[in-house]
N, C-alpha and C positions, 0 to 999 in steps of 0.2 A: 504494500500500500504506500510507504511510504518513497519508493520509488515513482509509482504511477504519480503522483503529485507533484514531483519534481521536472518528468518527463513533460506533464500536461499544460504546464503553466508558460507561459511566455513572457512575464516579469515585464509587458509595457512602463513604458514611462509612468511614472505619475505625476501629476505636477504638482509644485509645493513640496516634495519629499523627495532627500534623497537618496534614493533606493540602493544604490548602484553598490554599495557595501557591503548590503547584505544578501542581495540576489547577483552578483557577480558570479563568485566560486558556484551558485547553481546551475546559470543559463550558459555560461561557458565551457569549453573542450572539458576542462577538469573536469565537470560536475557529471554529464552523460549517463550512466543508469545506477551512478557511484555518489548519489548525493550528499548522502550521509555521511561520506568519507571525506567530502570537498568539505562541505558544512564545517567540519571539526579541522579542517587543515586551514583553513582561513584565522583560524585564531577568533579573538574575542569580537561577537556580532552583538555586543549588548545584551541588556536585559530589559524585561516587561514584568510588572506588577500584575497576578488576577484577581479581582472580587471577584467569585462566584460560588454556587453553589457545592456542596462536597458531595454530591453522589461522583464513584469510583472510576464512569466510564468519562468523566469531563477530567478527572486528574489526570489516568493515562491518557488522554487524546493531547493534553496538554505536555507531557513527557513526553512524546511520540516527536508533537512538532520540537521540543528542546532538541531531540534527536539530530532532526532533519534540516535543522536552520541555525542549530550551532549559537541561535539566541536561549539566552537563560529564563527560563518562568519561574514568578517566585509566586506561589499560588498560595490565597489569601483562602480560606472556607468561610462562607456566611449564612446562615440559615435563609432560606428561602423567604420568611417573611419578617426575614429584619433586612432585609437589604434595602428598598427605600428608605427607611431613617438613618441609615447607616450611611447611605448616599449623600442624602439629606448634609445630616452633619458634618460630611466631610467636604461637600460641596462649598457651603455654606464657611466653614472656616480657611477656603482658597486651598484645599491640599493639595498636593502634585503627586500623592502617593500614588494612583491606581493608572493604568493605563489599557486596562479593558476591562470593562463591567456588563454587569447580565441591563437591559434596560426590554421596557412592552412600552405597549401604547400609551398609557397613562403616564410614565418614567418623561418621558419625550415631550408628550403635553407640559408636562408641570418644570422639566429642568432645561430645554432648549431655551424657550425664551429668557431666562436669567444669566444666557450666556457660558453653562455649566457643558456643556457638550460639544467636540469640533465635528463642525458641518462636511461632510462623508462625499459631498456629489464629484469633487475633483479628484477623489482618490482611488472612485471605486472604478476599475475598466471593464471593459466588455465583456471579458471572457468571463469576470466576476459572476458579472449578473446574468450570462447567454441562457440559463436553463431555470431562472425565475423569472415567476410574474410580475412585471412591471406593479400590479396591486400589490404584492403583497410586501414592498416597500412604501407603499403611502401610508400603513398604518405608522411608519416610524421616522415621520417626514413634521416637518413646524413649517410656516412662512414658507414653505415652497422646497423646502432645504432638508434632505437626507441625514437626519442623527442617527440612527442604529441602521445597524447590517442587518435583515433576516436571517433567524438562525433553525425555527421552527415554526409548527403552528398549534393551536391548542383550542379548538374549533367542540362546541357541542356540538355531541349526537345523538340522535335517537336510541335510543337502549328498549330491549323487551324480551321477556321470558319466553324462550319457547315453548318452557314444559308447559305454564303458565296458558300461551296461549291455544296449543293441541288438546285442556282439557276443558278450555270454553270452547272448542270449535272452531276457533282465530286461524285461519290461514296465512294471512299476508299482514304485514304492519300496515298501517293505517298512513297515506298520501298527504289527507289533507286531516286539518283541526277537526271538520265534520265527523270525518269518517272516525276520528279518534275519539268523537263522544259515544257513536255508535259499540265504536269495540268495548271500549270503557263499562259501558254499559252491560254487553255480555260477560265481563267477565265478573263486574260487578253480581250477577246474576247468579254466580257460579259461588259467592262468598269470598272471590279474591280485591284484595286493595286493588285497584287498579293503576293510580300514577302517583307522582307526588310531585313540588316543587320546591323549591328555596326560598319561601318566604318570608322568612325569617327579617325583622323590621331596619337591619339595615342590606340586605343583601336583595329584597325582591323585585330591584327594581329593573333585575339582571333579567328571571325571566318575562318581565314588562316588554323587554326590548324585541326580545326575539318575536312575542307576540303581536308586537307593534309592528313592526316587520315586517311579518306575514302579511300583517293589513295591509301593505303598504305601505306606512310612515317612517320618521326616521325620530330617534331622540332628540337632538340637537340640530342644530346649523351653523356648523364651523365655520363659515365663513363669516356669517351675521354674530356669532356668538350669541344665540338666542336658544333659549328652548323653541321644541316644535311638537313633545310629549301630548300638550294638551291641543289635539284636533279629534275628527272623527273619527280616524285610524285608532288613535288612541282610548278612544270610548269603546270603540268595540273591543280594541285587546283589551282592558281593563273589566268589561262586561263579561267576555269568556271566561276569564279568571274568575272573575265571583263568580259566575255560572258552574262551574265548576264543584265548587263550594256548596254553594246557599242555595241553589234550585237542582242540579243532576246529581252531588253529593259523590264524586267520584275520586275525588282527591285524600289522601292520606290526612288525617287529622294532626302526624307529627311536620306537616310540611311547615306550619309558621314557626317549629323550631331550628329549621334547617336557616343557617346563615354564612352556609359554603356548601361548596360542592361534596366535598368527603365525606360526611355523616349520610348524605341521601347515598352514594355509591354504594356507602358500607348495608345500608337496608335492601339495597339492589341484589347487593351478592348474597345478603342471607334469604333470599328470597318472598320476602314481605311485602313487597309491592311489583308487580308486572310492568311499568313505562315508566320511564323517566328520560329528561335529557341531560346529558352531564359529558363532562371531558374524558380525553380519549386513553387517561390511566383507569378506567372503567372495567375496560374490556380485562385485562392481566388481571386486574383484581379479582373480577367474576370469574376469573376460570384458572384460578390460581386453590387449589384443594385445600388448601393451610389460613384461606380466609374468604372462602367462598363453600356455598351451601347448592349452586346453578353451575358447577361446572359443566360445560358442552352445551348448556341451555341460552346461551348467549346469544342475540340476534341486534345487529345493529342497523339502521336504513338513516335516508336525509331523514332530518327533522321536517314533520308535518306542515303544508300550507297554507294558506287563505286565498289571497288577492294573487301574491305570490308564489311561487313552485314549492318555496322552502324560503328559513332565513337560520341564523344562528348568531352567537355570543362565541367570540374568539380571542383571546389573547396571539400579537403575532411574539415570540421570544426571539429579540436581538442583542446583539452586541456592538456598543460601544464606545468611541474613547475621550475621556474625558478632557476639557478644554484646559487641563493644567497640566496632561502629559508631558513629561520632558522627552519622553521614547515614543514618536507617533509613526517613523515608520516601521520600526520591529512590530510596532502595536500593528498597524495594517499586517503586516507580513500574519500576523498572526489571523486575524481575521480571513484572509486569503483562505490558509491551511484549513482550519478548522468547519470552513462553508465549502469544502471542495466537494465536488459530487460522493468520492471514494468516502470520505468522511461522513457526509450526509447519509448516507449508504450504511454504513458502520453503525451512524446514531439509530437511526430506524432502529435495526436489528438489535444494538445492542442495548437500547434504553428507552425505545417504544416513543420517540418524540417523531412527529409530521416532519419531513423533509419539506422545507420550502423549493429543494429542486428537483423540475421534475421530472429527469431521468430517476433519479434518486428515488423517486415516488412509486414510479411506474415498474422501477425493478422486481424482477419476479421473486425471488430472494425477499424483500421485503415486502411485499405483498401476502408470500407464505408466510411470512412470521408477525406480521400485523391483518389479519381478517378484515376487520374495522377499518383501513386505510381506504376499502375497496370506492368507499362515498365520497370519499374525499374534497378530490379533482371538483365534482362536482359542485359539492355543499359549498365551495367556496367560492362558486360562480358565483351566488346569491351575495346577499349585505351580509356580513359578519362580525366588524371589527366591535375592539372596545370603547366604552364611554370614554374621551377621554376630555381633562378637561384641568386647568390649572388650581382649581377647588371643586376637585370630582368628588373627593369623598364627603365632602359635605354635602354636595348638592346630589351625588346617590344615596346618601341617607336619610335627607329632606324628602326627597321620590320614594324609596322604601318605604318609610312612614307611614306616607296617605297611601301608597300601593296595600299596604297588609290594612289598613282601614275600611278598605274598600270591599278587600275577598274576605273581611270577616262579616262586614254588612255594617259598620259603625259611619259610613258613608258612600253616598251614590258615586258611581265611576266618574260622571261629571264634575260632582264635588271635591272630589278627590283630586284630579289632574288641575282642576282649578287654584284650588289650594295651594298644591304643589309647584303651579308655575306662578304664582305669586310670590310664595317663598323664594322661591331659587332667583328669581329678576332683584328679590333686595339683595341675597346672597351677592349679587354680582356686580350688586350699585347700577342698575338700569330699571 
């Protein structure tokens, strides 16, 4: 592999960086199918600092490139949900320590504009981006301007039991939201829960989005900076949801405790509710014998439509480097490595994340070893990204609020998004 990387790449100019140090001894006579041997004869290529997470397959891919690029990684571990205020903080006190960080949409939203992130468009070249989707860089783009690399995707899916649904009768997963009240209903029938969601009173406003969606509408208006939540898209997704509830009774009664995705998965794989939609660590869980109760019963499809075919809630996972880096081109070089197809390839299989490229996607190799991938391509035709927003979590907690008001029946869907979009316009001083 780590020859294929060195053979594949062509080490164009970039501008602004100069590269030429550390991709010499690769793209030259020396380097030929003996990278790793050039790499280390060249002597000292510098070092790069990483924030990221410690699961095992990011250390060794990160020793892999140490290998191959003769740059030093000095790999930092950060829990997955302290790295925002760790960001935050370190941001915020001008540090130059880090020079590649884990960053999603929200990351981008909230630290591009303060100047905390170097702007990516003049360093990324062609071959970088040849086998990703133009979209799936906008989720991690500010003013017009590229801050994070894509590095995966983290897209809900339809999830649904098959044992579950062969002893209501259930054939096929259900298309559209319609067809999902119908199923719902048989298996309700049958004495099984049938779905649940997250709506738990800061988190609901997640599946708000996806059913907004469907209708047609969008949260926001990035470019206005305005809410757009409360229209008639909006009333009908907010109306489904309480219907759900308060008149077809089809919803899991612990969904207003769920205020993340993991608590409802973990009820998926003991098999207590039949549908749900959640992220694509889903599937391994359900059909992992050591904390699943549905192994082999696992059936994934796009998430159900309305207006729309399908929509979903995705985190895009990128990387990038911080505006105080002293090492930004070993930092790029490292981005390079790490997004190459062989790599992306690697990650699939070895740690069940979405390739954003899509050879890397399509490979059949990862295709067997992720089932779930198979929607993919597709689902992400549709709208999917995340709320993102310089006071999101405030203003997704303000939405949560009157969201879980609404499916418990303590207010009309009307009053609810009304509500809602009043609070969030002070929120935002407009």
């Amino acid at each position: 592999m780590k020859k294929e990387w060195w053979k594949q790449k062509q080490f164009p100019a970039i501008a602004g960086l100069a590269l030429v140090t550390v991709v010499s001894g690769c793209s030259g006579s020396n380097a030929g199918d003996n990278g790793e041997a050039s790499a280390a004869d060249d002597g000292d290529k510098g070092e790069i600092t990483v924030l990221y997470v410690g699961d095992q397959f990011w250390q060794d891919q990160a020793k892999e490139f140490e290998q191959v690029s003769g740059i030093k990684v000095n790999y930092e571990v950060v829990n997955f949900t302290e790295q925002h205020d760790k960001l935050a903080t370190a941001f915020a006190g001008g540090s130059t320590e880090y020079d590649i960080v884990h960053v999603r949409d929200d990351f981008v939203a909230e630290f591009a504009p303060k100047g905390f992130l170097t702007p990516l468009d003049d360093l990324i070249t062609e071959d970088m981006k040849a086998n990703i989707s133009d979209s799936y860089f906008t989720p991690l783009m500010n003013g017009g301007q590229i801050y994070g690399f894509p590095r995966y995707l983290w897209p809900w899916q339809f999830y649904y039991n098959k044992a579950l649904f062969a002893e209501a009768g259930i054939e096929n997963p259900p298309a559209t939201w319609a067809e999902f009240t119908a199923v719902a209903e048989k298996l309700k029938a049958k004495g099984i829960t049938p779905y649940a969601e997250p709506w738990g009173e800061t988190f609901s406003y997640t599946p708000f989005i996806v059913h907004l969606r469907s209708e047609g509408g969008e949260f926001w208006d990035e470019e206005q900076d305005l809410p757009t939540f409360n229209s008639p898209e909006g009333v009908r997704a907010l109306q489904f949801m309480a219907d759900m509830n308060l008149k077809d009774k089809i919803i899991s009664p612990q969904s207003v405790q769920y205020d993340s995705t993991a608590p409802l998965a973990d009820a998926f794989a003991q098999g207590t509710i039949a549908m749900m939609m959640n992220a694509p660590h889903t599937y391994p869980l359900a059909n992992n014998p050591e904390t699943s109760k549905i192994t082999g019963q696992v059936g994934v499809a796009l998430v159900p439509g309305a207006q729309l075919k399908t929509a979903s809630y995705a985190e895009t996972g990128g990387l990038a480097i911080p505006a105080g880096s002293k090492n930004k081109e070993q930092a790029m070089e490292y981005i390079r490595f790490v997004t190459s197809t062989e790599q992306e390839k690697a990650m699939a299989i070895g740690i069940g994340r979405i390739p954003v490229d899509n050879v890397a996607l399509q490979d059949a190799e990862v295709q067997e070893a992720n089932p779930h991938f198979a929607s993919v391509a597709e689902q992400m035709e549709y709208p999917y990204g995340m709320f993102k927003h310089e006071k999101a979590a405030a203003i997704s907690t303000e939405v949560s609020r009157h969201i879980s008001a609404a499916v418990a029946g303590r207010e009309t869907p009307e009053e609810a998004l009304q509500a809602a979009e009043a609070n969030v316009l002070k929120l935002i001083g407009k």
